[in-house]
C-alpha positions in Angstrom: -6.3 72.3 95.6 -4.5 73.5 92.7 -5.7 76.1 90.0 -5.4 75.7 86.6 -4.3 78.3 84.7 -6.5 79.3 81.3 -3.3 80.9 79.3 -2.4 79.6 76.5 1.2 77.9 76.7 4.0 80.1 75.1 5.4 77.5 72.7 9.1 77.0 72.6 11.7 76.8 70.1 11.0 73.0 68.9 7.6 73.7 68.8 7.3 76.6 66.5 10.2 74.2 64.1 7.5 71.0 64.3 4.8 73.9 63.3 6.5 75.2 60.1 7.2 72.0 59.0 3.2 70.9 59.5 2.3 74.3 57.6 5.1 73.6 54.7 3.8 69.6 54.2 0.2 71.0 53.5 1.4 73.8 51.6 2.8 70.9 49.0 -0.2 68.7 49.4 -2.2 71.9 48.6 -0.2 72.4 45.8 -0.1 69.0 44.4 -3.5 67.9 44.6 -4.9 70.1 41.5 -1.7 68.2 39.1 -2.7 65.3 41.1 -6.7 65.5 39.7 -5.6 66.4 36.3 -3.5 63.0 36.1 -6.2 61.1 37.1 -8.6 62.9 35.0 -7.0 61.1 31.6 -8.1 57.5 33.5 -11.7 59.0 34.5 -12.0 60.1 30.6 -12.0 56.8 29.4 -14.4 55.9 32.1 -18.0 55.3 31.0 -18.9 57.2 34.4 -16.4 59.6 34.8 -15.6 60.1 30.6 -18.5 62.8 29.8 -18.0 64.9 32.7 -14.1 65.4 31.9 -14.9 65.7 28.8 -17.8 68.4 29.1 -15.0 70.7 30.1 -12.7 72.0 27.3 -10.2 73.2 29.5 -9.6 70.1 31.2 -9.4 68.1 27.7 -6.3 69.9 26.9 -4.8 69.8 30.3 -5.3 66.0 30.5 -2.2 63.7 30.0 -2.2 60.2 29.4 -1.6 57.9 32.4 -0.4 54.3 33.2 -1.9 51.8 35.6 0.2 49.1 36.9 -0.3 45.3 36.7 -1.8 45.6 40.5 -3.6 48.7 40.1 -5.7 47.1 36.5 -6.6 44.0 39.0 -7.9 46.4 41.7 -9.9 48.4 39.2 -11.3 45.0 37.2 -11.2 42.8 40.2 -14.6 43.9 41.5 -16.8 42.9 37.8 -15.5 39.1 38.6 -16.2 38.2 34.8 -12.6 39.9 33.4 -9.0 38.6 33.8 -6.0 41.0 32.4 -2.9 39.7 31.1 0.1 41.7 31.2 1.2 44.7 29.2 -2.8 46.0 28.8 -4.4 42.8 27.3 -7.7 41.3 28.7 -9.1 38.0 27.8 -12.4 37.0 29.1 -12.2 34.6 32.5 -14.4 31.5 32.6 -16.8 31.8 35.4 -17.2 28.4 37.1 -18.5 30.0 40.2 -15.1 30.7 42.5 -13.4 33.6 43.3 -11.6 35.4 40.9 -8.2 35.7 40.9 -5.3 37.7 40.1 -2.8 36.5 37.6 0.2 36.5 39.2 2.4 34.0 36.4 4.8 35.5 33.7 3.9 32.6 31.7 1.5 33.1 28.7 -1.8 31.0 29.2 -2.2 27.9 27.4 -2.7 27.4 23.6 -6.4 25.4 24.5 -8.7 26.6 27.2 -10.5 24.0 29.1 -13.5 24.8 27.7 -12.3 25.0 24.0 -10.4 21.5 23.8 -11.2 19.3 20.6 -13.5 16.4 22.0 -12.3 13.1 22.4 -8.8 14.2 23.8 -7.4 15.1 20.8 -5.8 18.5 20.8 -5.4 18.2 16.6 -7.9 16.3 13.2 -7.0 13.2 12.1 -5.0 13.5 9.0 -6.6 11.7 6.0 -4.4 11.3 2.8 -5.5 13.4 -0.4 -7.9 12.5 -2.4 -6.3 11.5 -6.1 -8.6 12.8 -8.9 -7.4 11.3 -12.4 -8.8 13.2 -15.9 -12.2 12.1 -17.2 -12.1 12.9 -20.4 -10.1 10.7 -23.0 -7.9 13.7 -24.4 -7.1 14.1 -20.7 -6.9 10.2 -19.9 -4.5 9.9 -23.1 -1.9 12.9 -21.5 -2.2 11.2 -18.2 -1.2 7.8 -19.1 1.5 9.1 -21.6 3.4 10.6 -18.6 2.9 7.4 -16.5 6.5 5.7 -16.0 7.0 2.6 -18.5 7.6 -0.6 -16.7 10.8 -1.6 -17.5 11.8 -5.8 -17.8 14.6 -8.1 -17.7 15.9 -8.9 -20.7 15.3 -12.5 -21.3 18.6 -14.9 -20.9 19.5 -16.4 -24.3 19.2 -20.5 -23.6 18.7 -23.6 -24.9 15.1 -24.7 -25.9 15.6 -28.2 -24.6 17.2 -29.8 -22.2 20.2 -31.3 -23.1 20.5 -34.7 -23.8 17.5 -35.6 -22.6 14.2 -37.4 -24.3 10.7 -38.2 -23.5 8.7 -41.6 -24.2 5.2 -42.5 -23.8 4.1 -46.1 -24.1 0.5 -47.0 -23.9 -1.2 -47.6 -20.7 -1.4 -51.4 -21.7 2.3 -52.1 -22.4 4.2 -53.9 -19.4 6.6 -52.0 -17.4 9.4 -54.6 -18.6 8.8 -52.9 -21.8 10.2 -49.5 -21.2 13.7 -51.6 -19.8 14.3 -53.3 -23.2 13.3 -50.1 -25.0 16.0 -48.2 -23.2 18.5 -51.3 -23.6 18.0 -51.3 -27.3 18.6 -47.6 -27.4 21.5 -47.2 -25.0 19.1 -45.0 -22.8 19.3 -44.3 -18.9 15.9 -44.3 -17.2 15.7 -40.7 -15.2 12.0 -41.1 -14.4 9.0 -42.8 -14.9 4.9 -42.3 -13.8 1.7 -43.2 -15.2 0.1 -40.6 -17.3 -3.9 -41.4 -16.7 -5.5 -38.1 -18.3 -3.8 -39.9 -22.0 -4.3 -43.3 -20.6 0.0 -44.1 -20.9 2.7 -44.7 -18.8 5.3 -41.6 -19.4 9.5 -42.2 -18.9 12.2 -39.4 -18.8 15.2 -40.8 -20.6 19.0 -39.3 -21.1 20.8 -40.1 -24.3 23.9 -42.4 -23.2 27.2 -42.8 -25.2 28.3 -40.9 -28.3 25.3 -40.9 -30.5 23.8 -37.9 -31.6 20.5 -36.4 -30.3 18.7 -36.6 -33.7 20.4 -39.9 -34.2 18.5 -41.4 -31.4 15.5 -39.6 -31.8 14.9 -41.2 -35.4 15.6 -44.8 -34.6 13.3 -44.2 -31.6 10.3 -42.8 -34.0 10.5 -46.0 -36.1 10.0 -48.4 -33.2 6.9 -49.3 -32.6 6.8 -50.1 -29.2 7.2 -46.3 -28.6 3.8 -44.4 -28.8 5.2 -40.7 -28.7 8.8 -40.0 -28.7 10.3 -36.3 -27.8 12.9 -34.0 -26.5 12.6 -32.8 -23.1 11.3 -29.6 -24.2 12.4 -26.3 -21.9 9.5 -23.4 -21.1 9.9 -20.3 -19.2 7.4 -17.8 -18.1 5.5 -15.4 -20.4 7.8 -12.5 -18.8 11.2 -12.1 -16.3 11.4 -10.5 -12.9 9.9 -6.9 -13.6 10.8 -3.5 -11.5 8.7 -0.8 -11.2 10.0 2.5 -11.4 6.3 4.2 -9.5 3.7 3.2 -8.6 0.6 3.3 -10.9 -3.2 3.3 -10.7 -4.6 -0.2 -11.3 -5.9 0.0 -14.7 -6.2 -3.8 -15.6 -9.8 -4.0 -13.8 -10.7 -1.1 -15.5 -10.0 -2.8 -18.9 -11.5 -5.5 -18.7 -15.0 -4.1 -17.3 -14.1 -6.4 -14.2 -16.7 -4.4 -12.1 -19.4 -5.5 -14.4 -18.6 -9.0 -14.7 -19.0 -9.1 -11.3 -22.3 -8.5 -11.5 -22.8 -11.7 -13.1 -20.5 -14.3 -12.1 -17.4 -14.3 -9.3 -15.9 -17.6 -10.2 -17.7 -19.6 -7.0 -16.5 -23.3 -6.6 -14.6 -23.2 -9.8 -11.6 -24.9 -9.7 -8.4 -22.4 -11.3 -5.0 -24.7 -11.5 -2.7 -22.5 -11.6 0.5 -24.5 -13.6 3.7 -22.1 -12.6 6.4 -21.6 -9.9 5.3 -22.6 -6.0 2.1 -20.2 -4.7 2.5 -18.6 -0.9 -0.5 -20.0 0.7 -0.1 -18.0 3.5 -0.2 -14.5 1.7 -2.7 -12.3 2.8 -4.3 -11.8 0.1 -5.1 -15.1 -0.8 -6.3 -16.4 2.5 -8.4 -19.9 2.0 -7.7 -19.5 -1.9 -5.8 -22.7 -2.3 -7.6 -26.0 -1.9 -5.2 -28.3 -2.8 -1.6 -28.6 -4.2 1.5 -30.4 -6.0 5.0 -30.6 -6.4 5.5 -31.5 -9.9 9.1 -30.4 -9.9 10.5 -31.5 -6.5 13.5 -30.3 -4.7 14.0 -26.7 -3.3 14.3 -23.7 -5.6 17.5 -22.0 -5.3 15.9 -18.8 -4.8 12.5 -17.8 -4.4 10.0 -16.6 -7.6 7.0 -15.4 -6.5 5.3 -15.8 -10.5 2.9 -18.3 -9.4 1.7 -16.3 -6.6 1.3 -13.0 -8.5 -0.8 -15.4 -10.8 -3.1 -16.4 -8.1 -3.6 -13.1 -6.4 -4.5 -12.0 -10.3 -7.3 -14.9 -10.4 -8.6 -14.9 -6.5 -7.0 -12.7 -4.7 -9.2 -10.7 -2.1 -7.0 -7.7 -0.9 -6.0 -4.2 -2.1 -7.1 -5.2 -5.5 -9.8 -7.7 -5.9 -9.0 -10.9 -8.5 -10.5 -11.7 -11.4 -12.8 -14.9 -9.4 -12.9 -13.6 -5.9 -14.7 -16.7 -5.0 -12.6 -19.2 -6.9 -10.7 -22.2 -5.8 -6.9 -22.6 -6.6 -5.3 -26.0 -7.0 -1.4 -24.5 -6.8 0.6 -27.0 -9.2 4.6 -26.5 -8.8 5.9 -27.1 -12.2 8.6 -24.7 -12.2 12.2 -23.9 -10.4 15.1 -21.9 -10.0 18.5 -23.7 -10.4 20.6 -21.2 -9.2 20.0 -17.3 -7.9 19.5 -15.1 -10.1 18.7 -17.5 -13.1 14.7 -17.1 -14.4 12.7 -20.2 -13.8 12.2 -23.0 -16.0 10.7 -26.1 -16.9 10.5 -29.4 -19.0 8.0 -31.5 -20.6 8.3 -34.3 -18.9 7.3 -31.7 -15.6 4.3 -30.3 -17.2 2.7 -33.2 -18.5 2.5 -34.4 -14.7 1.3 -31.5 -14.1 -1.4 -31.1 -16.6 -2.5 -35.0 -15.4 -2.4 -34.0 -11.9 -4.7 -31.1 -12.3 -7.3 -32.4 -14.8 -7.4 -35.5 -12.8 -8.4 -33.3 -9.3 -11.3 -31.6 -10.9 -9.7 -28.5 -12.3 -11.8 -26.6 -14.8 -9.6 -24.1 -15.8 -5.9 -24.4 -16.5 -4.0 -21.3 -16.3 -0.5 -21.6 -18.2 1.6 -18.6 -17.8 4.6 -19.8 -20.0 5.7 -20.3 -23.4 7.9 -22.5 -25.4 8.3 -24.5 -28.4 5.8 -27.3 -29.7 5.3 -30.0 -28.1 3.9 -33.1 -29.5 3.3 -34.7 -26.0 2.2 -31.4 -24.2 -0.2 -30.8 -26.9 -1.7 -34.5 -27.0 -2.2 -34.0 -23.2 -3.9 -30.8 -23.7 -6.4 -31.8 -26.6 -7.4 -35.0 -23.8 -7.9 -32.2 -21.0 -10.5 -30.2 -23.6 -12.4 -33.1 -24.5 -13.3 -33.2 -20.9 -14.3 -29.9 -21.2 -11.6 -28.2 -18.9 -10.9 -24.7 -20.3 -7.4 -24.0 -21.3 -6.0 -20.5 -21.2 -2.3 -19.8 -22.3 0.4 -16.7 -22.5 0.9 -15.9 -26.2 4.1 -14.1 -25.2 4.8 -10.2 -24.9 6.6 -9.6 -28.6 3.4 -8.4 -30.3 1.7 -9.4 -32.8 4.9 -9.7 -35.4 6.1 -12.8 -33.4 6.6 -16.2 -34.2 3.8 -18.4 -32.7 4.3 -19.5 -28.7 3.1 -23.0 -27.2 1.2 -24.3 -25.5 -0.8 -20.8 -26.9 -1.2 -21.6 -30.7 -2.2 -24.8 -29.7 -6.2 -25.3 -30.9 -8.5 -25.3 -28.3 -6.5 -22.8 -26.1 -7.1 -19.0 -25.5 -4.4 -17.2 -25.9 -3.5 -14.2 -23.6 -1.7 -11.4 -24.1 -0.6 -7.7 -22.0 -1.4 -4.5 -23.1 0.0 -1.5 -20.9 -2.1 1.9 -19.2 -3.0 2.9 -22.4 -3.8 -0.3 -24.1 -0.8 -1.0 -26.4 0.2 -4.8 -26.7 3.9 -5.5 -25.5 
């Protein structure tokens, strides 16, 4: 049996070197615990726990420094409250709680610019954009400014051409008279037969003649007015509408409505089963604008325009059109009569008289109670005698006077008796 002995063990050379380096180690941690507690006293100070009792000790105010947490050390200290997420570089944003875990933020990338739970509704991260409200002036000092700085519409200027067409004269014979009669008529004459129809609304049988040979226009004209197999004898008259092509430098307020207290008349009448023949260039059925507006129709010309006018159907959309601006009869019917053509592009439509008076027959004789007439030329013994029928059957006739003012020489079929003339004023109701 052995025997223990109860001396302590000498210690040797590499044991008293492993004890002064134990004894120095907590030397320095003795050392650096008090800086240590002083750093961490500037944290505790801003503490709601810890803040008052640092503060409480003036000493320790002026001893404490400033510190800085890291990223990891602010989502240790926060992590446990579960209702606060930090971003970096020391700013917080409040975390949604939908009842998981919180957790750290570990992306560099900023957050999005819409929470979940602040998105628009409907899916749509931005408004609808509405255009501005325009606002024009009220008052008529202010009305008067506004209009004068409202662009001028600027025209075409009218081509310079003949008012007839050349060589080229129109007879009427009564309804009564055979049709061998307008053959020895033209014989006697030295006249070539164009064209020929019955003319019922005047109860005659119309023919389009051209003047053969040498003889004069005059010449044949005056020996034709003495025959009396002839009941009417003319030249082919030329027309043209009221106005050319127009461009518009802007785009202005629609004041015509406005003018002509359209709003009210509304009130009272909107033109329902009223039938509007609309005598001018070929109408677009298939605008928009004038969807189901045109009943019926007629080519009194015939033959293809050169190029395309769209007068006739800026006249109907002014009488029924339903679109961005309401017509004058919303609720009328259109009987779209062809009467006029282009011969070649860029040349302003015309007419004859021979065309219009099948024109005017066509649409009296379909039930037409208005006839709107959007061109002018000269008299017209023939237009005018079909005209004067068409009032007695108490069709309403409604003519362009022209846009030269009131200085001008009288236009046809306007000065006619019996027909309204119609004129344009502009925005601030000054006659052309």
């Amino acid at each position: 049996m052995t025997r223990q002995s109860t001396l302590q063990a000498i210690p040797g050379p590499s044991e008293r070197k492993q004890d002064a380096h134990h004894s120095g180690r907590t030397a320095l941690l003795v050392a650096l615990v008090p800086a240590l507690l002083l750093a961490a006293g500037s944290a505790w100070a801003g503490s709601p726990v810890f803040g008052p009792r640092i503060g409480a000790h003036p000493a320790a105010r002026l001893a404490v420094q400033p510190a800085q947490f890291s990223y990891k050390q602010h989502n240790r200290r926060f992590g446990a409250a579960g209702k606060q997420r930090p971003r970096r570089f020391d700013r917080y944003m409040i975390a949604p709680s939908r009842g998981k875990d919180w957790q750290k933020q570990t992306s560099s990338r900023p957050p999005p610019r819409d929470p979940p739970d602040r998105r628009p509704p409907h899916g749509h991260r931005h408004p609808k954009r509405f255009p501005p409200l325009l606002i024009y002036p009220e008052t008529e000092a202010e009305r008067a400014e506004y209009l004068a700085s409202l662009p001028r519409r600027q025209q075409r200027a009218p081509q310079t051409q003949a008012q007839t067409v050349e060589r080229q004269i129109v007879l009427l014979f009564d309804a009564d008279r055979s049709l061998s009669l307008r053959d020895q008529v033209a014989r006697t004459h030295g006249l070539q037969r164009l064209s020929s129809q019955p003319l019922p609304l005047l109860a005659a049988n119309i023919g389009l003649f051209r003047i053969g040979g040498g003889r004069s226009e005059a010449a044949v004209l005056a020996a034709l007015q003495r025959d009396a197999r002839v009941r009417l004898v003319q030249l082919n008259q030329r027309y043209s509408h009221s106005q050319g092509a127009s461009q518009r430098v802007a785009a202005i307020p629609q004041y015509g409505p406005r003018s002509v207290g359209l709003p009210e008349a509304h009130q009272l009448a909107l033109g329902r089963k009223v039938a509007v023949a609309v005598i001018d260039s070929k109408v677009d059925a298939a605008h928009p604008d004038l969807k189901g507006a045109v009943v019926r129709s007629y080519d009194a010309a015939g033959g293809a325009d050169a190029a395309p006018d769209f007068h006739g159907t800026a006249v109907a959309g002014i009488i029924r059109g339903r679109g961005i601006v309401e017509g004058v009869a919303p609720e009328a019917e259109i009987l779209a009569v062809r009467a006029f053509w282009t011969r070649r592009p860029g040349a302003l439509p015309e007419t004859d008289s021979y065309t219009l008076l099948a024109a005017v027959d066509w649409a009296v004789g379909n039930g037409a109670k208005v006839l709107n007439m959007s061109f002018t030329g000269s008299r017209d013994a023939a237009l005018q005698e079909a005209l004067e029928a068409a009032n007695r059957k108490g069709v309403v006739l409604i003519a362009a006077a022209g846009n030269k003012g009131p200085r001008a020489a009288p236009a046809f079929p306007a000065a006619y008796p019996g027909v309204i003339a119609v004129t344009a004023i502009d925005e601030a109701d000054r006659r052309y």
